[in-house]
C-alpha positions in Angstrom: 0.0 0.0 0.0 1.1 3.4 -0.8 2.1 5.9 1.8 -0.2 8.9 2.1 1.1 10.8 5.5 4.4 10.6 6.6 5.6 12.8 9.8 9.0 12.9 10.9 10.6 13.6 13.8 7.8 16.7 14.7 8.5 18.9 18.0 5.7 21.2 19.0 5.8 23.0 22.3 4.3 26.2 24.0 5.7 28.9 26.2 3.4 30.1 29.1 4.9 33.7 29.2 2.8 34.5 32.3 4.1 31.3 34.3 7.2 30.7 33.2 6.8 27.3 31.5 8.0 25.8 29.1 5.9 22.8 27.4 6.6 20.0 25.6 3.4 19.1 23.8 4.7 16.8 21.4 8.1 15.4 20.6 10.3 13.6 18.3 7.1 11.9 16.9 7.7 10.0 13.4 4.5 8.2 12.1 3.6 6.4 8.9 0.2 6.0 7.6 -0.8 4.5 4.1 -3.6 4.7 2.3 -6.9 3.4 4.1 -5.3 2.5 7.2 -6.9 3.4 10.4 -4.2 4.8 12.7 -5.7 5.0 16.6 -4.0 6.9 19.3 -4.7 7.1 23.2 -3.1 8.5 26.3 -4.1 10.4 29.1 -5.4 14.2 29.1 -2.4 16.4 28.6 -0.1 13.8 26.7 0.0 15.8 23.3 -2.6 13.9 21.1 -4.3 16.4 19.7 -1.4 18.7 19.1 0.1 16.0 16.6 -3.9 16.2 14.7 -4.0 19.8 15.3 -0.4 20.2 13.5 -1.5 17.9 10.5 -4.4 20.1 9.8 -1.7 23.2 10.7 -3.8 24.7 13.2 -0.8 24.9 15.1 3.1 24.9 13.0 5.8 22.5 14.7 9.1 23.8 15.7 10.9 21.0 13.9 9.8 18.2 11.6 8.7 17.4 8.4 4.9 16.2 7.9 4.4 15.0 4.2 1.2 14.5 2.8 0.5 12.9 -0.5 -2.5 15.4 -2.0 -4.7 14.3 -5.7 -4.1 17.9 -6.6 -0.4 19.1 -5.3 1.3 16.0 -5.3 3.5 15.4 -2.1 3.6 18.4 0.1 5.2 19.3 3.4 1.9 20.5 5.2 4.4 22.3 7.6 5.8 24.9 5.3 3.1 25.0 2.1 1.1 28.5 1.9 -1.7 29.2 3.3 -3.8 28.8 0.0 -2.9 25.1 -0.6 -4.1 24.4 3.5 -6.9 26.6 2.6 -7.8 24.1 -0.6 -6.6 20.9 1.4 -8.9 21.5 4.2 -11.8 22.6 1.8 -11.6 18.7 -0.7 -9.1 16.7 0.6 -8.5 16.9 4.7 -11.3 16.6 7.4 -10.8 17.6 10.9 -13.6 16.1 14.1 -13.2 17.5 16.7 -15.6 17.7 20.4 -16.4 21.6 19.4 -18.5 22.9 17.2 -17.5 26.4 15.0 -20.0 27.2 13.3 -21.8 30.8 11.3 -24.6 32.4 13.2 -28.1 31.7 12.3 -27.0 28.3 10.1 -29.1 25.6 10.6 -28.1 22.2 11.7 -29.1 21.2 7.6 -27.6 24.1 5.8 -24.7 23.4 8.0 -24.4 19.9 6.7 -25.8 20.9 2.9 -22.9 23.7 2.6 -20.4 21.2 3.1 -21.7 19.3 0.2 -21.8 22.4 -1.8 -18.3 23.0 -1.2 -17.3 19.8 -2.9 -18.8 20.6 -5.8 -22.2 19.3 -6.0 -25.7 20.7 -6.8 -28.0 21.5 -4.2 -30.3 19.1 -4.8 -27.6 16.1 -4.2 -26.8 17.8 -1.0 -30.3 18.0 0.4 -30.2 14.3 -0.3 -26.9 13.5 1.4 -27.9 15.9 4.0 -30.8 14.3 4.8 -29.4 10.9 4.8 -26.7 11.9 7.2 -28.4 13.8 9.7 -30.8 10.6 9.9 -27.7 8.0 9.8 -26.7 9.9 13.3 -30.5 10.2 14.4 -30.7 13.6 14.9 -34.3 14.6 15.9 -36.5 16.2 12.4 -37.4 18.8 14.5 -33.9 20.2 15.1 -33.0 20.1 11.5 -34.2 23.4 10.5 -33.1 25.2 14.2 -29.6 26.7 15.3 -27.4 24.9 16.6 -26.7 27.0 19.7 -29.7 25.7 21.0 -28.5 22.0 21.0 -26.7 19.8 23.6 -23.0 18.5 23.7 -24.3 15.5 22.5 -26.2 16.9 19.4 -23.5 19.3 18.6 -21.0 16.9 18.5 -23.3 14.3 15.7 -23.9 17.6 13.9 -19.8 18.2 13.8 -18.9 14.8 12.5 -22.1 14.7 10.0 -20.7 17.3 8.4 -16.9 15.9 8.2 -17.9 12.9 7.0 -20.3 13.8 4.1 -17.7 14.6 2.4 -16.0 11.7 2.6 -12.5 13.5 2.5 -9.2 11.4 1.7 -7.9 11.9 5.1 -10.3 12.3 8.1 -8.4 13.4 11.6 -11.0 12.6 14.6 -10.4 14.3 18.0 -12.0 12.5 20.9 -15.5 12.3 18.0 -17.4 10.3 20.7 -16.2 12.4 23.9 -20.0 13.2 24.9 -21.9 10.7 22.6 -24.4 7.9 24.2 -23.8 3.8 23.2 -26.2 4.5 20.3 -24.8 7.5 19.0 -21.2 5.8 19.4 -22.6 3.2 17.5 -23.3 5.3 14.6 -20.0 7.1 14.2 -18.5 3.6 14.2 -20.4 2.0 11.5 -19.7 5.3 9.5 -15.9 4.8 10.2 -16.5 1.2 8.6 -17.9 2.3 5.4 -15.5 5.4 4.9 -12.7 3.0 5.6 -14.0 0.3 3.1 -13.9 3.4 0.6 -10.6 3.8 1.1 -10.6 6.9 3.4 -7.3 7.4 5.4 -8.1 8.0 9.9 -6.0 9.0 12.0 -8.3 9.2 15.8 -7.7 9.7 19.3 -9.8 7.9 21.7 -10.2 7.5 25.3 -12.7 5.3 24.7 -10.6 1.6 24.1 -13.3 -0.1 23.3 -14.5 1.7 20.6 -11.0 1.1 18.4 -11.5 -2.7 18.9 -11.7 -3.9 15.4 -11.3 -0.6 13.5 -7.5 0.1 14.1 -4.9 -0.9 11.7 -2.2 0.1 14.5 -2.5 1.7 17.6 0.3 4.4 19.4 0.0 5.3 23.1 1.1 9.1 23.8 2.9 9.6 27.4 4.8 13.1 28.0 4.5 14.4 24.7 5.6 11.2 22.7 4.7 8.0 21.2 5.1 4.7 22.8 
């Protein structure tokens, strides 16, 4: 299988100006993932999971280390130094990002909200009414909270509305960050039979989890984090 994200040896860390501190969020951390394969990382609170997701996306740029991602349209790229225009792209077709918050646009309703992510990839409207439709159901989001604000919803809801609208479109590398923090069994149930299909359609994961039960039978490999690096 071909490779399609490769990080090596990536340092990230923070300076608390107003304490003094100096943190090591993540270090030294070399990874290989090819395509399809469903890559499953745990650790406790505070170990530097989500900065190593978080630095993929480039939400956050490492001090050190090279993290090389094979796009469809750019070819390999270093998504540590390429401009801000091919992130912009990436994040728009090819890279999805889960995480247990949901950022959203004021008065955007839980199905335009799931509909303009369709949009974005190119379809028509009435395909995304369809898929919307068909993915708010899949996570069994109440009718009557399709056409209302999402400020008004729980954790739980808020968090099914986040990963609905990763997942639609079915990106080429889907980062997941804690997706089932707040969810119920059912609900967990759902995000993992949606993992299934994406993965049988060849979609690259990378996912942190606290839940260890959940990864059984989804993970290709799994990494534990401790202090900032991978064991």
């Amino acid at each position: 299988m071909e490779t399609l994200l490769k990080i090596e040896n990536l340092w990230k860390t923070f300076n608390l100006h107003n304490l003094g501190k100096h943190i090591k969020a993540s270090q030294n951390i070399s990874i290989k993932v090819k395509k399809g394969e469903f890559i499953g990382i745990t650790g406790r609170s505070g170990s530097g999971k989500s900065t190593i997701l978080k630095c993929i996306y480039r939400t956050y740029l490492p001090e050190k280390g090279e993290i090389w991602y094979d796009s469809k349209k750019f070819g390999l790229v270093n998504l540590s130094k390429v401009s801000e225009r091919h992130i912009i792209y990436l994040r728009k077709y090819e890279i999805g990002y889960v995480s247990q918050f949901l950022n959203i646009m004021p008065r955007t309703t839980a199905r335009q909200i799931v509909e303009q992510a369709v949009i974005e990839m190119g379809f028509n409207k009435e395909i995304a009414a369809k898929d919307a439709k068909k993915m708010l159901s899949h996570f069994e989001l109440d009718k009557e909270l399709w056409d209302s604000y999402p400020n008004t919803f729980s954790g739980g809801e808020k968090l099914r509305l986040n990963i609905a609208r990763a997942m639609v479109k079915h990106p080429r590398l889907l980062l997941l960050d804690e997706p089932t923090a707040s969810l119920d069994k059912q609900s967990k149930y759902r995000v993992k039979e949606l993992i299934q299909q994406l993965k049988g359609e060849g979609t690259t994961m990378i996912g942190i989890f606290h839940d260890i039960d959940f990864m059984t039978g989804l993970c290709d490999k799994r990494y534990n984090m401790e202090a900032g690096e991978l064991i």
